[in-house]
C-alpha positions as CSV (number, residue, x, y, z in Angstrom):
1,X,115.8,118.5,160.6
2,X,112.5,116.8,160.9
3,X,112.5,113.5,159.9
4,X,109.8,113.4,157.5
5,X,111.5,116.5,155.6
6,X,114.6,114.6,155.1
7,X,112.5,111.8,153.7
8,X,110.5,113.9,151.1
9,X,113.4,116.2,149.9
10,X,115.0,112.5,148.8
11,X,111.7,111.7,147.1
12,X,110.9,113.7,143.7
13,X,107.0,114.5,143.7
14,X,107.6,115.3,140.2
15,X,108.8,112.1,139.1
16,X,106.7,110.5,140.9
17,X,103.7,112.3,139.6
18,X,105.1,111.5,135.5
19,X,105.2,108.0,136.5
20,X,101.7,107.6,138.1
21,X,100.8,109.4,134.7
22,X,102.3,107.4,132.8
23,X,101.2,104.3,134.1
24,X,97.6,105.5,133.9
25,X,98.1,106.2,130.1
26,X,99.6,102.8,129.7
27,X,96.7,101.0,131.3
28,X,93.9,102.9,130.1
29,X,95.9,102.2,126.3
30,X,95.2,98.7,127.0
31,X,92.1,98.4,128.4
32,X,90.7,100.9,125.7
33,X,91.9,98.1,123.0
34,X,91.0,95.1,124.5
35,X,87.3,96.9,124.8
36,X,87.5,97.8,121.2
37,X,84.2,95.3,120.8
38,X,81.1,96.7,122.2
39,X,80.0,95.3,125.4
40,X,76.0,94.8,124.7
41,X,76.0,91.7,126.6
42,X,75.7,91.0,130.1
43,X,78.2,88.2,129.6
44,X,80.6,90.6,128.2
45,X,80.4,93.0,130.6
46,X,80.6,90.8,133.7
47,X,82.7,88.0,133.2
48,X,84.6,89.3,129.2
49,X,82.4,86.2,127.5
50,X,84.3,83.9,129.4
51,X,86.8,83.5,127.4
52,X,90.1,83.9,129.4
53,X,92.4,81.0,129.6
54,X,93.5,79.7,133.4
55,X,96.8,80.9,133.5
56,X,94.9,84.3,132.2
57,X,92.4,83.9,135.3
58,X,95.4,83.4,137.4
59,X,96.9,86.5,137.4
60,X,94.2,87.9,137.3
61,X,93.1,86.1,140.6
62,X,96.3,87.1,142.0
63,X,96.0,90.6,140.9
64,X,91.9,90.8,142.4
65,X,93.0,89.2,145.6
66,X,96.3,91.2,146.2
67,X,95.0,94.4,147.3
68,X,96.0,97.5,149.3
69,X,95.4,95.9,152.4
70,X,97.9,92.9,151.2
71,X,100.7,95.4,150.0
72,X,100.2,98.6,152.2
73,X,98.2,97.0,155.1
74,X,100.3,94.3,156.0
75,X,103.9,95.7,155.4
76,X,102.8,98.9,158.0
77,X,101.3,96.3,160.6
78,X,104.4,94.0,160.7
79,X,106.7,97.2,160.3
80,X,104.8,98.3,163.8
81,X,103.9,95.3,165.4
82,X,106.1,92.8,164.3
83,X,104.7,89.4,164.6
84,X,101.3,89.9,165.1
85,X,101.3,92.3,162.2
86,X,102.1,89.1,160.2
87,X,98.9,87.5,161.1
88,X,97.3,89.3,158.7
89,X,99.7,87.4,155.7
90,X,98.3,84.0,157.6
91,X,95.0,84.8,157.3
92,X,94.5,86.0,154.5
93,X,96.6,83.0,152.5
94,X,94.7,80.4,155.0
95,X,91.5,82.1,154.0
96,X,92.2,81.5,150.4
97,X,92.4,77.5,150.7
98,X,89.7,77.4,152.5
99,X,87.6,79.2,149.7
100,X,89.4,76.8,147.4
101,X,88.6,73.6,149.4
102,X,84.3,74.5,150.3
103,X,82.8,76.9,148.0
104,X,84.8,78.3,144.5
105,X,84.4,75.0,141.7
106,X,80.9,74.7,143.2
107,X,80.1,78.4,142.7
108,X,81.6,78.2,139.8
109,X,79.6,75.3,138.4
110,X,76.1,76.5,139.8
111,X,75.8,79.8,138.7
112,X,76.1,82.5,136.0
113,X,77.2,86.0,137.0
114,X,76.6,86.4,141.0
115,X,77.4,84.7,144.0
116,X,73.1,85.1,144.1
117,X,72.6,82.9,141.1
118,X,73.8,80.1,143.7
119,X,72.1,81.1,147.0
120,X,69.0,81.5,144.6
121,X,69.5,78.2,142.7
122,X,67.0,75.7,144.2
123,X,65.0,78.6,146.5
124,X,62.4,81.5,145.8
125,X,64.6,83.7,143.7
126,X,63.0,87.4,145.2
127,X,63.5,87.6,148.4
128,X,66.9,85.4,148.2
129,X,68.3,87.8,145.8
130,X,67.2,91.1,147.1
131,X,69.1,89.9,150.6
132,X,72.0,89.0,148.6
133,X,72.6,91.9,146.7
134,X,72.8,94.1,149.8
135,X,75.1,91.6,151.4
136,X,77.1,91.7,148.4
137,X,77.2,95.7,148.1
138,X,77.9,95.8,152.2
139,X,80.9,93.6,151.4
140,X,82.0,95.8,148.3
141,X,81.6,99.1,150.0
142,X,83.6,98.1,153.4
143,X,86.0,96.6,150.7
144,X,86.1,99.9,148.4
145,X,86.8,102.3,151.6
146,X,89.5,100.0,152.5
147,X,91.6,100.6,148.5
148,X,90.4,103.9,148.6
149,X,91.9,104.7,152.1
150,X,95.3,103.3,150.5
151,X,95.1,105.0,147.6
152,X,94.9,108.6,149.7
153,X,98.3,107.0,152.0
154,X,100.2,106.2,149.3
155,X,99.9,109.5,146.9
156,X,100.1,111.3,150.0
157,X,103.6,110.0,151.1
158,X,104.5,110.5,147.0
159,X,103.5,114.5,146.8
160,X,104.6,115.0,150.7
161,X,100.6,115.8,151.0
162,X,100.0,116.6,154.7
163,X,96.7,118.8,154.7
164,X,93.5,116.3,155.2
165,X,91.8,118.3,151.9
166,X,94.5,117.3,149.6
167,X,94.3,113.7,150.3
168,X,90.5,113.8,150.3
169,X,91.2,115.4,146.5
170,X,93.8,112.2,146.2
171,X,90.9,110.3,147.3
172,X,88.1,111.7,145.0
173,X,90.8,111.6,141.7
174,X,91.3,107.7,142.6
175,X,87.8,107.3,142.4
176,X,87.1,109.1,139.4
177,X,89.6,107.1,137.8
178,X,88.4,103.8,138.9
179,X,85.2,104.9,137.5
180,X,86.5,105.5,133.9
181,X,88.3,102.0,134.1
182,X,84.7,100.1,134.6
183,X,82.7,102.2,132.6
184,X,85.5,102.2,129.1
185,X,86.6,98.1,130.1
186,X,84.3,96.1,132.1
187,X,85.2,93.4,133.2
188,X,87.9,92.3,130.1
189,X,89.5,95.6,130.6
190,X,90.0,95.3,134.3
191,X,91.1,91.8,134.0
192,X,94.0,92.7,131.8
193,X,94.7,95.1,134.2
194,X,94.6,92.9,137.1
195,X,96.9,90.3,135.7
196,X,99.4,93.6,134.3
197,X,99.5,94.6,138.1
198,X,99.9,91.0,139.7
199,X,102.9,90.5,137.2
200,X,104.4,94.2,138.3
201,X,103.6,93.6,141.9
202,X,105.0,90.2,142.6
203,X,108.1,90.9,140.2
204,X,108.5,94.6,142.5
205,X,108.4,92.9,145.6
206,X,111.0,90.5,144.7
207,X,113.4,92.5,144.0
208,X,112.7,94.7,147.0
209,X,113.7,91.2,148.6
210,X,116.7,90.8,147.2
211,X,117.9,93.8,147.6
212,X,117.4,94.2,151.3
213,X,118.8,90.6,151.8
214,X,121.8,91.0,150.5
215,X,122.0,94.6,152.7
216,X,121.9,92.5,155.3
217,X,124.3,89.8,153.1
218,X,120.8,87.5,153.3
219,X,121.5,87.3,157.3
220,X,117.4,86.9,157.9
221,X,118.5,87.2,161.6
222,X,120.2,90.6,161.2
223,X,117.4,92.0,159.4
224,X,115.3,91.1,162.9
225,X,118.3,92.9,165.3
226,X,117.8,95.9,163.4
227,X,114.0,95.6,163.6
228,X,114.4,95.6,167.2
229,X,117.0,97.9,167.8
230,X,114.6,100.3,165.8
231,X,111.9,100.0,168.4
232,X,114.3,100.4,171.1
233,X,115.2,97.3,171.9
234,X,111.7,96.0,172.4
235,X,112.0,92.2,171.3
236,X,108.1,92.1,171.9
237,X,107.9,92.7,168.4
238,X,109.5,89.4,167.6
239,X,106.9,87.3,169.7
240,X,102.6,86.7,169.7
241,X,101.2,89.3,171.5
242,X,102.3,93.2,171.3
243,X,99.1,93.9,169.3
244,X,96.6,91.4,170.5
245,X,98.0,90.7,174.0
246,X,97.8,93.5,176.0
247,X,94.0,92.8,177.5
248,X,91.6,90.1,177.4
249,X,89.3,92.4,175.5
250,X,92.4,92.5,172.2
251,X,92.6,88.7,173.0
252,X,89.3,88.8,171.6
253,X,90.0,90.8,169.2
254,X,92.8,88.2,167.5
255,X,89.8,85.8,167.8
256,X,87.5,87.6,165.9
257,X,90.1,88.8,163.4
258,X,91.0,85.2,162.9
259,X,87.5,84.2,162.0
260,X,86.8,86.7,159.8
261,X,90.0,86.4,157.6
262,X,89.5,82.5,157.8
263,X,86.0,82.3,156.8
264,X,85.6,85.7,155.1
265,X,87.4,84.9,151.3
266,X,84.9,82.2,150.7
267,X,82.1,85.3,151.0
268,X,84.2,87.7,148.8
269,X,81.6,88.0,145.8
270,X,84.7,90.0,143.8
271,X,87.1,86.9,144.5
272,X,84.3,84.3,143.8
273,X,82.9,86.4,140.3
274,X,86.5,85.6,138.9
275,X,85.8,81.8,138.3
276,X,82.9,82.7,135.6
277,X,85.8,84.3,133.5
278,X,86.9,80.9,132.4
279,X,84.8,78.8,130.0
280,X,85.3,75.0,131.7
281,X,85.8,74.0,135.4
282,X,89.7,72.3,134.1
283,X,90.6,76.2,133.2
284,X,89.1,77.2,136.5
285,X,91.4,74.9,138.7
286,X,94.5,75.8,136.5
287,X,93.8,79.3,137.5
288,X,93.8,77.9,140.9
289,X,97.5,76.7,141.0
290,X,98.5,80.0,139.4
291,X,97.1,82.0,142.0
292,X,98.3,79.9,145.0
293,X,101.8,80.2,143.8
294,X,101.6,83.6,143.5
295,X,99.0,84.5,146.9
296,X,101.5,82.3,148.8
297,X,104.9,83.6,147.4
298,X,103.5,87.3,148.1
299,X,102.4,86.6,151.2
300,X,106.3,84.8,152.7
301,X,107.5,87.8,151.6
302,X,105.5,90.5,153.7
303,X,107.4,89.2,156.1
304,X,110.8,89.8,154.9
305,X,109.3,93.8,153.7
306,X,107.9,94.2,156.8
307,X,110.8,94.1,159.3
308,X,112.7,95.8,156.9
309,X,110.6,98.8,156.8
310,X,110.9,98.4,160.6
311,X,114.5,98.3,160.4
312,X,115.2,100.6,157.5
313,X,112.4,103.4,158.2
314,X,111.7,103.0,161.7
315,X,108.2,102.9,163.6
316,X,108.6,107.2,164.4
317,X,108.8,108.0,160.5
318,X,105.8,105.7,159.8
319,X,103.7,106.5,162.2
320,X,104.4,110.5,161.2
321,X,103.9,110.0,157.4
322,X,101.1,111.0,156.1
323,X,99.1,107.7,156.1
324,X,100.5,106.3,158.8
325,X,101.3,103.0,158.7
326,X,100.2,103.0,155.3
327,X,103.4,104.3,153.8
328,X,105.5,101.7,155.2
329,X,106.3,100.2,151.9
330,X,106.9,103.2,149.6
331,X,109.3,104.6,152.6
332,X,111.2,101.4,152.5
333,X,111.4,101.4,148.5
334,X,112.7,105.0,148.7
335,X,114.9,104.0,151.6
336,X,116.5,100.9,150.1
337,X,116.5,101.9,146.5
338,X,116.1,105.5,145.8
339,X,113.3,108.0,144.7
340,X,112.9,106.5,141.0
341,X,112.5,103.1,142.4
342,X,110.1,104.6,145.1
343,X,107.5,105.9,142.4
344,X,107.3,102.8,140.6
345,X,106.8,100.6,143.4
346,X,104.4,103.5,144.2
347,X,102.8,103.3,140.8
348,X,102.1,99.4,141.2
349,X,100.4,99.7,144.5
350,X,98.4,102.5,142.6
351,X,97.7,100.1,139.9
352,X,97.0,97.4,142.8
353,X,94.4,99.6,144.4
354,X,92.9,100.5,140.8
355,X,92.7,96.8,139.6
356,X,91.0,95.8,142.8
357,X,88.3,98.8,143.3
358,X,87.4,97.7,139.4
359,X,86.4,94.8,140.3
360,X,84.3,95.2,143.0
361,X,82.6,98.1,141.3
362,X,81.9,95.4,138.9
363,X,80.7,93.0,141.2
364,X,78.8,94.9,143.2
365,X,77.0,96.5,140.2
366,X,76.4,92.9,138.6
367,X,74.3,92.5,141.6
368,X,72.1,95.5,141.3
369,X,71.6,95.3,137.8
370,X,71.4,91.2,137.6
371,X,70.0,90.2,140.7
372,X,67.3,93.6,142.1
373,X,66.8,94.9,138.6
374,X,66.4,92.1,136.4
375,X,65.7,88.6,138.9
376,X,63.5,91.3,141.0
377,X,62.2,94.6,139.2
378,X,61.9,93.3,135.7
379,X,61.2,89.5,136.8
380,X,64.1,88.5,134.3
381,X,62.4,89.9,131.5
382,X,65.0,92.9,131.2
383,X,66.9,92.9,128.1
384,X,71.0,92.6,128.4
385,X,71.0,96.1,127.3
386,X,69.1,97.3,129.9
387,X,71.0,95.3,132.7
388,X,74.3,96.7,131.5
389,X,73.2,100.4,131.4
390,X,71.7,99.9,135.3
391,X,75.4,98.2,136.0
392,X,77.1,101.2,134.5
393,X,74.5,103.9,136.3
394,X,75.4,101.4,139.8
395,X,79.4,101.6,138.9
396,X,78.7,105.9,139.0
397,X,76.6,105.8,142.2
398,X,79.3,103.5,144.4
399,X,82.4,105.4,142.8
400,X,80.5,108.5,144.6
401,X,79.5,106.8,148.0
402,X,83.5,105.0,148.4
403,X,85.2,108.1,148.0
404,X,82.9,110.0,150.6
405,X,83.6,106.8,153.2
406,X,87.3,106.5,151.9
407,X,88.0,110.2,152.9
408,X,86.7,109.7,156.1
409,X,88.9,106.5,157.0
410,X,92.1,108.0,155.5
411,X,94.2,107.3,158.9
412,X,93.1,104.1,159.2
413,X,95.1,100.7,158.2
414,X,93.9,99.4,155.2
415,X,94.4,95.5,156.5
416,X,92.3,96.4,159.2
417,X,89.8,98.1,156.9
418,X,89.9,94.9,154.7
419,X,89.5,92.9,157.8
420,X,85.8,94.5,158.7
421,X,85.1,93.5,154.9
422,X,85.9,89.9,155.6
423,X,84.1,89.8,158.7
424,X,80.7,90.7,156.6
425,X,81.4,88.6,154.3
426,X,82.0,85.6,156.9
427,X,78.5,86.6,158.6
428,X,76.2,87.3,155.7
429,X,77.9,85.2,152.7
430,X,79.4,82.3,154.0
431,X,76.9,80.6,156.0
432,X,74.2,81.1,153.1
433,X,76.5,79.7,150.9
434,X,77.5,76.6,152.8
435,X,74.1,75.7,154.0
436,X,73.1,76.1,150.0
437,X,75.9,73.9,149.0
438,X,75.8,71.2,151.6
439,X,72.6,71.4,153.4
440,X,69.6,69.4,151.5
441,X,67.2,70.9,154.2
442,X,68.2,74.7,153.6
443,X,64.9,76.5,152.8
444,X,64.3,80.5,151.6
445,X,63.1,81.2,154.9
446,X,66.5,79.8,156.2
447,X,68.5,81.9,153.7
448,X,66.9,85.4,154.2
449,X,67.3,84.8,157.8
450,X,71.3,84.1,157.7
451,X,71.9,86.5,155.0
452,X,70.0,89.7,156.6
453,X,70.9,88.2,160.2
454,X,74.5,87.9,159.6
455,X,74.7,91.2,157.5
456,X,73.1,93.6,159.9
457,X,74.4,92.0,163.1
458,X,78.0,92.6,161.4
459,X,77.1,96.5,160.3
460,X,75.3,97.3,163.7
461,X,78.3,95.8,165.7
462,X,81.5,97.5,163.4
463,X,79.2,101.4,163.8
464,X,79.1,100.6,167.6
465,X,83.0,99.8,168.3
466,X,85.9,101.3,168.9
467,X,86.6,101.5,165.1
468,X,83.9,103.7,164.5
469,X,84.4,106.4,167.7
470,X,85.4,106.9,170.9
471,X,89.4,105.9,170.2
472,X,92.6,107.7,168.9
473,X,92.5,105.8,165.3
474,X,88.5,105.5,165.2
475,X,87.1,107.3,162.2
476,X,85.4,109.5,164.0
477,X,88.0,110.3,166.7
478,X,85.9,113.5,168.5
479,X,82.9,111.7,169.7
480,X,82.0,108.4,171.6
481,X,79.2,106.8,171.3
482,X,80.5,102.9,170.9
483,X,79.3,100.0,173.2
484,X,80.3,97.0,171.8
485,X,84.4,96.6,172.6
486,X,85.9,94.4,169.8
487,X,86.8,96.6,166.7
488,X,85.9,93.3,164.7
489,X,82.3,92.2,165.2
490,X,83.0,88.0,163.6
491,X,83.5,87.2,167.1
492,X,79.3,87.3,168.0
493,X,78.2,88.0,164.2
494,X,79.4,85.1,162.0
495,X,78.0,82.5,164.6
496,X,74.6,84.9,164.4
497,X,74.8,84.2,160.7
498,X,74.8,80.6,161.2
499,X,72.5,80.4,163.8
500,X,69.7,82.6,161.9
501,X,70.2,80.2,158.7
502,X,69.5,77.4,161.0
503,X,66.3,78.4,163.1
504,X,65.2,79.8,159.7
505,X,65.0,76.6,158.3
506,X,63.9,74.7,161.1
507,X,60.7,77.4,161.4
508,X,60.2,77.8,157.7
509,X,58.3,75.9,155.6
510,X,60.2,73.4,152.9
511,X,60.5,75.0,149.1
512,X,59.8,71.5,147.6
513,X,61.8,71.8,144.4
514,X,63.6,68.5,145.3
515,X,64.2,68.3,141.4
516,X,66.2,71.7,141.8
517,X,67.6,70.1,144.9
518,X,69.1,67.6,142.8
519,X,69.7,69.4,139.5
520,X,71.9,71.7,142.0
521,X,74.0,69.1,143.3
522,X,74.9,67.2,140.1
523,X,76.0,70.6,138.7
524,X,78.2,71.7,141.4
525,X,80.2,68.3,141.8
526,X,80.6,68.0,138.2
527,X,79.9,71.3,135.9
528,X,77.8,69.3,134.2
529,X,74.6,72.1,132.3
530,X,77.0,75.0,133.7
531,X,76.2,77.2,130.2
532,X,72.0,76.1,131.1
533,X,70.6,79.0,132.9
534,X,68.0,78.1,135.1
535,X,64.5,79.8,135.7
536,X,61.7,78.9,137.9
């Protein structure tokens, strides 16, 4: 019998369907009641007034930052690839301390709602704004196909869904849901869901853990052996290389993937947005030790899940299952602890995917509303009313355009999905945001130039690559038209980004609001006027 068979006739579609229910009921309970109080302000809707304590933020960090691509992503690429699978876990952790270290308690400090409220700060707010907005919805939308893709893997591999149309209904139902989430909770609803999911994810995982340690009676070595026995013996797995090794061209490749996970966190607008939930900058670093402890505990663990899906599943079942190496974790739950266990691990990574595709819809629609329609259209004269009925009519229109791109990247690995995010956010975001930050020189001419550089060198490169077409996995397997050879553009569109912000301001002429200047730097090292918005 057909591997895959056996696998589903020990699942139970529908228990698993009565638990995904169920947990939809639960959360939309709770978000419904913690939105009982109209959201008429733009504060409220954006960033719940606030008013979140920092082991609140925490979780809810955790929760934002611990996506699809975290949970389903990584656990299939180590399951495959072993150790360079794992490099993903690195990344993405090392990429958080680096946001930590250059950019999030300045951010925090300088602006209001948006990552723009910064890059804007001390510049000509139009045409700095406009640029960022669209680097900020490039960002969300890579980031949105990326949950969405997971989403379609992992209720696939519940309901034994095969046939490409009834994941792409999976697909569309996830985003409709999403959609409901923003539109009943904003931002206070989908934060109590985020730190309900971080809670349910962490605490699933670890017991995952201990139960395949002591299967192998907590032998980390054995667990390794039966990984490689389970690719035939092929200790490859176990060293650098299998994945990024086999040609100068995937050397690259590690490069580029490297830089972009690095760099790209500190460019995530959805991560960043989270530290104007809190009301002072000492709540804001207490929700940093939350999250680190949580990011980092998550993330050592991977690696134990990982192998074991490799040697508890196998690479053959993976890569069959619907989803592909997407269903690597919900194959090793059902392996190791039955179908019951299986759907509520299931219904977490569900919620994971839900929590985190709330919050970008609400970042990226923070930016149309705040930064095109009101900095931009309305020249800051719209009311708050106004800017939260364009942010809900924005939340509708990207719900739409995700789950169109998400159906078409269904067979692709949501890490590497998440990775192409990151490496938009490293080219646009980072290098605006650094030069604003530490650069006294850094002009408007010198910002427009990075952001748009860095954004369309990074979206030109990704349609052009093997990603795109002219490969097995590439979304558009049947045609060929890519010329660029890295799958991950960071390598030659991150150092465009910088390079752009630095001519720009070289060739540009000076803004000459030294007072800004000055006003800007005072309030990033010390918080000090954070609740003072600023117009000019």
């Amino acid at each position: 019998m057909n591997v895959i068979l056996a696998e589903a006739q020990k699942s139970n579609p529908i228990l698993n369907i009565v638990v995904f229910v169920a947990f939809i009921v639960v959360t939309m309970t709770v978000v419904t009641r913690v939105s009982r109080k109209p959201q008429k302000t733009a504060s409220d809707f954006y960033t719940g007034g606030a008013s979140f304590s920092g082991t609140q933020n925490g979780l809810a960090i955790a929760g934002d930052y611990l996506s699809a691509a975290s949970f389903l992503g990584i656990v299939g690429a180590i399951a495959l690839y072993g150790y360079d699978g794992f490099l993903y876990s690195i990344g993405f952790f090392v990429a958080w301390l680096v946001a930590l270290l250059l950019v999030a308690e300045p951010l925090r400090n300088t602006g209001k709602f948006t990552m723009a409220d910064v890059l804007s700060f001390r510049l000509r707010q139009r045409p700095v704004r406009v640029a960022a907005a669209f680097a900020t919805l490039g960002v969300s939308l890579f980031y949105l196909v990326a949950q969405m893709a997971g989403a379609g893997a992992l209720v696939s591999v519940l309901l034994d869904i095969h046939a490409k149309t009834g994941q792409a209904i999976v697909v569309a139902a996830v985003g409709v849901v999403m959609i409901a989430y923003v539109l009943i909770g904003g931002m206070k609803g989908t934060t109590y869901v985020q730190m309900i999911k971080a809670v349910l994810l962490v605490g699933g995982v670890i017991i995952m853990c201990v139960i395949i340690l002591v299967m192998v009676r907590g032998n980390f070595s054995e667990l390794l052996n039966q990984a490689v026995a389970k690719h035939g013996g092929d200790a490859a797995i176990l060293e650098p290389g299998k994945k990024y090794g086999v040609s100068s061209t995937s050397r690259l490749d590690f490069v580029a993937l490297g830089l972009s996970l690095a760099l790209g966190v500190a460019g995530l607008p959805h991560v960043l947005m989270r530290f104007y939930t809190v009301p002072t900058a000492k709540e804001a670093r207490k929700s940093v030790t939350w999250a680190i402890v949580l990011i980092g505990g998550f993330y050592l663990m991977t690696l134990i899940l990982g192998f074991a899906a490799a040697a508890f599943v196998g690479p053959d079942t993976i890569k069959k299952a619907p989803g592909g190496a997407n269903a690597a974790a919900p194959l090793l739950a059902l392996e190791v602890a039955g179908p019951i266990f299986m759907a509520v691990i299931a219904a977490v990574a569900f919620a994971t995917v839900l929590a985190v595709v709330a919050g970008l819809a609400i970042t990226a629609s923070a930016s149309v509303a705040h930064d095109v329609y009101n900095s931009v259209i309305k020249k800051g004269q719209a009311t708050e009313e106004q800017q939260v009925r364009v942010s809900r009519i924005t939340v509708v229109v990207i719900g739409v355009v995700a789950i169109v791109l998400g159906i078409g990247a269904m067979e692709q690995n949501v890490a590497f999905l998440v990775s192409l995010a990151f490496a938009i956010a490293a080219s646009a975001n980072v290098p605006t945001i650094l030069f604003s930050l530490y650069w006294k020189r850094f002009n408007t001419t010198g910002a427009v130039a990075s952001l748009w550089g860095g954004l369309l060198t990074a979206l030109v490169l990704i349609l052009f690559s093997p990603a795109v077409s002219g490969s097995k996995t590439a979304i558009f397997s049947g045609v060929d038209f890519a010329w660029f050879p890295l799958t991950n553009p960071a390598l030659v569109s991150i150092p465009v980004g910088f390079l752009c912000g630095l001519i720009g301001t070289l060739v540009g002429k000076p803004d000459n609001l030294d007072e800004l200047q000055a006003e800007m730097e005072v309030r990033s090292l010390t918080g000090v006027g954070v609740e003072a918005p600023v117009q000019h």
